[in-house]
N, C-alpha and C positions, 0 to 999 in steps of 0.2 A: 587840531582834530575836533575841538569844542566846535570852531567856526564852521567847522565842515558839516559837521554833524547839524547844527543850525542851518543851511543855507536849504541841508537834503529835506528835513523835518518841517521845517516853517511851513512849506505852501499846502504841505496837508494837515499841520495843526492851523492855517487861516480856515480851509475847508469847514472843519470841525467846530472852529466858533463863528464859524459863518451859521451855523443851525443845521447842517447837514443832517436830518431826521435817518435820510437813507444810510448814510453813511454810519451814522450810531448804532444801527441794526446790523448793519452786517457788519461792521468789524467792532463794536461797542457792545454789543451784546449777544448773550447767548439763551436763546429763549428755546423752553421746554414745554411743548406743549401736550398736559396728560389726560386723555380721557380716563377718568377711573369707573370705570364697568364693575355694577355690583347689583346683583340679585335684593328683592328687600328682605330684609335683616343681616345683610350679610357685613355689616360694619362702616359704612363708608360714611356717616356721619362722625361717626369716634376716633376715625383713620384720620380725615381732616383736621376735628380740635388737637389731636394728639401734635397732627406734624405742624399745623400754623402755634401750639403753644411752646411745640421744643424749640424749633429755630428761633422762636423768638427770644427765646432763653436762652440757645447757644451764640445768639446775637448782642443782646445787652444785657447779660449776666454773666456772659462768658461760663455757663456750666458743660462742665465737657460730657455733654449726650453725646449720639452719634458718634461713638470714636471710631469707628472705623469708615469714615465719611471721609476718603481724603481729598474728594474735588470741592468742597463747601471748605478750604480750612479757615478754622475759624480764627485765627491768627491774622488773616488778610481781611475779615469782613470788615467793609467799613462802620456799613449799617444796613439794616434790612427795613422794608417797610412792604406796608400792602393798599393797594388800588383797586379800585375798583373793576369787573371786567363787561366792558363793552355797559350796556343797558340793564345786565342783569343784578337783581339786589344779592346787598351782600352776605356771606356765608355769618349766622346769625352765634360768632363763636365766645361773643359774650354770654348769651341765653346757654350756650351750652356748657360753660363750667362754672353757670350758678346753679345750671342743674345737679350738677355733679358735688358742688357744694352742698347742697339740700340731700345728697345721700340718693340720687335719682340719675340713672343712664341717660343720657341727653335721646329725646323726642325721636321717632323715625322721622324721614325727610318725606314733607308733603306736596311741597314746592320747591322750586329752580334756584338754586342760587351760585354766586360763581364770584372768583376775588383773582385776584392778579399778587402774589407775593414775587419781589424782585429782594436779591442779594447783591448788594455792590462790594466788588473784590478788588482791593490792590492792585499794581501791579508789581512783581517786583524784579524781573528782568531792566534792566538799564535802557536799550533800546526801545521795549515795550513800553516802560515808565514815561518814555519823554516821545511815546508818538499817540501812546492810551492809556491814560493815566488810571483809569479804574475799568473794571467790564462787570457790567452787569445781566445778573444769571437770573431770567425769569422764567416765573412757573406760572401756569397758568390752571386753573382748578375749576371744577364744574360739578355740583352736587344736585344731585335729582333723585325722583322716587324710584326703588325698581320697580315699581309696577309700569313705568313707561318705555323699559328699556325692553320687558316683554313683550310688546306691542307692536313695535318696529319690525317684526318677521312678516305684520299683517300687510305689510306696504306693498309686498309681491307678487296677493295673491288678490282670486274674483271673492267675492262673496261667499258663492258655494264652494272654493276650494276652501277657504276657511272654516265653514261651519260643516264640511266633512272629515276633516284633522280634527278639528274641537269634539264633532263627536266621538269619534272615532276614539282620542283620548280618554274621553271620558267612558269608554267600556272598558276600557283598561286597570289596572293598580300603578299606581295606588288611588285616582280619582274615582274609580268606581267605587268606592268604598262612603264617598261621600253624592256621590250623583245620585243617588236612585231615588231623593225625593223630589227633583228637578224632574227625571225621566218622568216619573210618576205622574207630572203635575202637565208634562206634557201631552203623555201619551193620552190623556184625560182631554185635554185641550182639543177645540171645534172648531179646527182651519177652516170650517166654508162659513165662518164667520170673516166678516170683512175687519180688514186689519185697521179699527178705529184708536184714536189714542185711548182710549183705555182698555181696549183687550190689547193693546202694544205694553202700555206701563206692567198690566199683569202678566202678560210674560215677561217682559225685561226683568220685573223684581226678584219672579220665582226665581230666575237666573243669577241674578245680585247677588240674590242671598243663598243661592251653590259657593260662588265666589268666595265669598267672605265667608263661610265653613270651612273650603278648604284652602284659602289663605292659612285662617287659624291653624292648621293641620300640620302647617308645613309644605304645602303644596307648590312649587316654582313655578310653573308653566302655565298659566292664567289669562286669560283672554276673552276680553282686551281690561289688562289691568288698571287702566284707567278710568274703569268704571268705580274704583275701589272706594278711591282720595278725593277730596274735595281740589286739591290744588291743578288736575287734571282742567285745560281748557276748550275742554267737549261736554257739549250741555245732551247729558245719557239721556237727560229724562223725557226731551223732546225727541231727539234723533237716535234713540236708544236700538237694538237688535240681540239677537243671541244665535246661537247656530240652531239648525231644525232639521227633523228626521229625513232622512235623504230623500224620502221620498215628497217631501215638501221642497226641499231646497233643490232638487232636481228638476224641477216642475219649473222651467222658464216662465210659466203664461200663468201662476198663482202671483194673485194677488200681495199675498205674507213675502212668496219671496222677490216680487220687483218692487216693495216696499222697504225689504230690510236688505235690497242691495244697496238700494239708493242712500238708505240712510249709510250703509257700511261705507258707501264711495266719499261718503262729506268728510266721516270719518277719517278716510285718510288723506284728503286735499284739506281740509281744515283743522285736522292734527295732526294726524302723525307728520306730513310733509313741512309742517312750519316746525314741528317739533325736533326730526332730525337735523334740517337747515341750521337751526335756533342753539340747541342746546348740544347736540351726539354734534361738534364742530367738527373739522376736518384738525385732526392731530398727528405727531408724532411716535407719541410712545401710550401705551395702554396698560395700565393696570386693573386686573380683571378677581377683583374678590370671591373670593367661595367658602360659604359658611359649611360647612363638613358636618358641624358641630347639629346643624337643623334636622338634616338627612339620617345620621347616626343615633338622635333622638326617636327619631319616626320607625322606618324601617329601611330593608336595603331596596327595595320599590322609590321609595323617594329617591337614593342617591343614584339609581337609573337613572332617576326623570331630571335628576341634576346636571348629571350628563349630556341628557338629551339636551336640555333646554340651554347646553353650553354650543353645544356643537351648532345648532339652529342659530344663536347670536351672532355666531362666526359668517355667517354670511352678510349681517348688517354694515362690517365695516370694511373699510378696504386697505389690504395691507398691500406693505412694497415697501422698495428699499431705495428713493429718488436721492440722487448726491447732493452735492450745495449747490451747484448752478441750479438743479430745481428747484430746490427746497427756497433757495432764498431771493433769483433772480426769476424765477417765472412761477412762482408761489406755490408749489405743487405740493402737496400733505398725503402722506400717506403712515400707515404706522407700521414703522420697522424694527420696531422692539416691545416685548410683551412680557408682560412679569404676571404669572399665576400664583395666588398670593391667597392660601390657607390663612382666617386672620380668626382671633381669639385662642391663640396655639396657646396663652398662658393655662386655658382651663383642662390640660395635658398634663400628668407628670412630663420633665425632659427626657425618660426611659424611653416613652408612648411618640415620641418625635420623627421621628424613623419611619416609623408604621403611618403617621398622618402626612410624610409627605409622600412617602409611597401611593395613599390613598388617593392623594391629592392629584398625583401624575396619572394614575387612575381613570378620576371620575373628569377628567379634562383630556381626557385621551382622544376622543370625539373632533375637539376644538382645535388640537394641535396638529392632527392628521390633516387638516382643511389648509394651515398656512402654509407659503410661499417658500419657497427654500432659502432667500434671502433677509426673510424674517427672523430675528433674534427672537428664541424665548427660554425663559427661565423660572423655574416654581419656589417660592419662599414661604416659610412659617412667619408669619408676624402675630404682635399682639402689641396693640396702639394704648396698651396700659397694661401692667403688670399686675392681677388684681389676686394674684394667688402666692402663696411663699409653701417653699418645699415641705414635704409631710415627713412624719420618723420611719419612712420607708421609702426606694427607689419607684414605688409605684401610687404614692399619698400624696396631697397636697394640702395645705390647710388654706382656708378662705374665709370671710366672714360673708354670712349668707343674710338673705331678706330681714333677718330678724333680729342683725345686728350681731350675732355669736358667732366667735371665731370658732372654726370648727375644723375635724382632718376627715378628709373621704378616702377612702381604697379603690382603685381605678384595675380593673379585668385589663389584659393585654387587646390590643387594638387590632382592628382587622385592616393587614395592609391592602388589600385591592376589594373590591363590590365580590368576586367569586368567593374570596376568602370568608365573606361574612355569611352565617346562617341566616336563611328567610326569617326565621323565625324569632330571633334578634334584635332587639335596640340596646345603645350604650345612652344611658341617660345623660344630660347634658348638667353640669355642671352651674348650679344657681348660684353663682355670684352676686356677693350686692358690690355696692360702690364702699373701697375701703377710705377712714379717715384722710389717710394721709394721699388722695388719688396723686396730687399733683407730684409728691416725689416719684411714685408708680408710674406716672405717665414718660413722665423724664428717663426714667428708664425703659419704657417700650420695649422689647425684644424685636430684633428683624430690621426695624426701620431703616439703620445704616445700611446693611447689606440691599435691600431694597434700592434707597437714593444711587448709591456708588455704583449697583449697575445701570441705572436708567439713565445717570449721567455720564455716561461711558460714550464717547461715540464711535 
C-alpha cells in the first residue's frame, strides 16, 4: 500500500519541488485578501497593532487569545511571519506600541502602509500530509487615512456635479453649523476677478480651514479629504479648488469654473485613479469600521451623515460572489463577504451592547440595502484592547482616564436606532487613557475571534 501510495504521490510531490509558484498557490495556500474600510478615527490603526501583536503571541508564546478561532488552531501553527506587501512601506507597528508604552494611543494614519502576515499550518490528515505537508494561510493588510477613502465617490462625478452635493451638504446639519464662515467669505468674494494663484490659494484656504473645523467636529463626509494630511499625493496648493455657488459653477464659460474643473480633473487622473488602482486593491473580503462612539458624541445629525456617507462608499467597491475557477484561474476579485464592525465597544457597559449593535445595523442600513444578494454580511462589536473593567453596577465601568486616575462612570441607556435617539441628545464619549497593563488588555481584545472565524469561513 506504502508503494502504492508512492508511485500515485511522487510525480506531484516532483512538481512541487520543482518550484511550482502556481502550484503552491492554488493548492499551498490560502490567501485572504481584506480591504479594511474605515472612516478617520474610526480605529483601524489600533485594529491592526491589536491583530499583528496577538497572533504573534498566539504564534510564539502559544497564549490562548482568540479562543474561539477554530480555523487558525493554534496547535497546528508552525510559525507565523510577516512580509512585506508589494512596494508599499511597512505597517509602522513598532512605533505603535511604544506609543502605547509612553501611555499614548498610537498616531492617526497619514500615509499608506500595507504588510503581508502568512500562518503556516500543519497538515494533519495522512493523505494531505504526504502530498502538502504545510498550507499556508495569508492575510493581506492595507492601512490608509480615511480621509482618502472619502474622496473616491469624487471619481464619478464632473466638477459641477461635485461642488453642487458639496454645497448643497453644506446647508444642511450638521455642516451648516460649521460652514457659515466659509459661505461668508464667499458670498464676500469678487468672481469677475480672474482666477490668479492667489485669489485661488485665498479661497482654497478659506475652504481648508471649513474642513479642518469640521473634521474637528466630528464631521464624516468631507471633500476632498485629502486636502486635510500631508501624506495625500496631490499638491492642493498648486492645483487646489473648492465647490462654488451654483450660480458660478453653473456658468460653463466662467473663468473660476473652467479653472477649477480643470484643476478637479488632475485631481482625479493624478490621485484618486492611481490611488484606487494602488491602494483600495481588488480583494475578497471587506471589513468596514464604524466609530458610533464619534456620532453619539456630537449629535443624532452626525449619525445621519454616518449613514449617509456609508451608503455613498458602497458604490466605490465592487461586490460579487466569483467561485475558484475565477478567483484563482482567471484572477477575478470581487468582495463576497463583509463584516460591519462597531469597534471601541469596550467603552460600553456589556448591558449597553444590544442597543449598540442594534445602532450599528442602523446606521449601515443605507450600505447593506446596496449589496448583492450573494454577498455575505455580518455586524460585530469589537474592541482591539480592552481598556475598561466593569463598574459596581450593570450600567458603570471603571477606567483610568487622561490623568492617570482610575475612576467609575454611570452610562444613561443607549439609543438602539438614529429614530430612537432625541435631536436634542448626545451620549458623551468615554475618555479613556491607555491603561498600565495595555498589552495583557490588548491579548484579550473582545470580538476579534468572532470577527477572523467568519471572514475565514468560505
Amino acid at each position: 500500500m506504502r508503494q502504492l501510495m508512492r508511485s500515485v504521490m511522487n510525480p506531484v510531490r516532483r512538481a512541487t519541488d520543482a518550484g511550482s509558484a502556481q502550484f503552491a498557490q492554488w493548492f499551498m495556500q490560502s490567501t485572504h485578501r481584506f480591504t479594511i474600510t474605515g472612516l478617520s478615527r474610526s480605529g483601524k490603526s489600533m485594529l491592526f497593532t491589536s491583530l499583528m501583536t496577538i497572533l504573534k503571541y498566539r504564534s510564539e508564546q502559544h497564549y490562548q487569545c482568540l479562543p474561539l478561532l477554530r480555523y487558525l488552531p493554534m496547535d497546528l501553527v508552525e510559525k507565523l511571519w510577516i512580509e512585506p506587501l508589494g512596494d508599499l512601506p511597512e505597517f509602522p507597528v513598532d512605533a505603535h506600541l511604544q506609543a502605547l508604552e509612553n501611555g499614548q494611543w498610537p498616531p492617526a494614519t497619514e500615509s499608506v502602509a500595507g504588510f503581508q502576515l502568512i500562518v503556516r499550518l500543519r497538515q494533519t490528515h495522512q493523505v494531505k500530509k504526504y502530498l502538502l505537508p504545510f498550507t499556508d494561510v495569508v492575510f493581506e493588510f492595507i492601512d490608509y487615512p480615511g480621509e482618502w477613502l472619502t474622496d473616491l465617490p469624487m471619481l464619478d462625478k464632473t466638477y459641477t456635479q461635485w461642488s453642487d452635493s458639496a454645497w448643497a451638504q453644506q446647508m444642511n446639519e450638521p455642516q451648516s453649523q460649521f460652514a457659515g464662515t466659509w459661505h461668508k467669505w464667499v458670498n464676500a468674494f469678487d468672481f469677475e476677478q480672474p482666477p490668479t494663484p492667489d485669489n485661488i490659494a485665498g479661497l482654497v484656504n478659506a475652504y481648508r480651514e471649513y474642513l479642518l473645523t469640521a473634521k474637528a467636529a466630528g464631521i464624516s463626509m468631507l471633500q476632498p479629504g485629502s486636502f486635510l494630511i500631508p501624506g495625500s499625493g496631490f499638491d492642493w496648493q498648486e492645483f487646489g479648488f473648492t465647490p462654488l455657488p451654483s450660480r458660478i459653477s453653473s456658468d460653463q464659460s466662467s473663468p473660476w469654473t473652467q479653472r477649477f474643473a480643470h484643476h478637479f480633473g488632475l485631481f482625479q487622473t493624478q490621485w484618486l485613479q492611481t490611488l484606487k488602482q494602488n491602494t483600495f486593491r481588488e480583494t475578497d473580503k471587506q471589513i468596514i469600521l464604524v466609530d458610533l462612539f464619534e456620532g453619539l458624541n456630537h449629535s443624532k445629525s452626525h449619525l445621519y451623515q454616518l449613514r449617509e456617507t456609508l451608503s455613498n462608499l458602497s458604490h466605490t467597491f465592487v461586490y460579487g460572489n466569483p467561485g475558484w475557477l475565477q478567483r484563482h484561474l482567471l484572477k477575478q476579485r470581487k468582495i463576497a463577504k463583509v463584516a460591519f464592525v462597531a469597534t471601541k465597544s469596550d467603552l460600553l457597559p456589556a448591558s449597553e451592547h444590544d442597543n449598540l449593535l442594534a445602532l450599528l445595523k442602523d446606521v449601515t442600513r443605507g450600505a447593506t440595502a446596496q449589496l448583492n444578494d450573494d454577498v455575505q454580511f455580518e455586524h460585530f462589536l469589537v474592541s482591539a484592547i480592552q481598556a475598561t473593567d466593569a463598574g459596581s453596577t450593570a450600567q458603570a465601568l471603571r477606567y483610568v482616564n487622561q490623568q492617570g486616575r482610575y475612576i467609575e462612570a454611570t452610562f444613561e441607556p443607549l439609543p438602539d436606532s438614529l429614530k430612537a435617539m432625541p435631536a436634542d441628545e448626545h451620549y458623551p464619549a468615554l475618555p479613556a487613557g491607555v491603561p498600565n497593563d495595555y498589552l495583557a488588555r490588548m491579548l484579550n481584545g473582545n470580538g476579534l475571534d468572532r470577527l477572523l472565524q467568519y471572514l475565514l469561513e468560505e
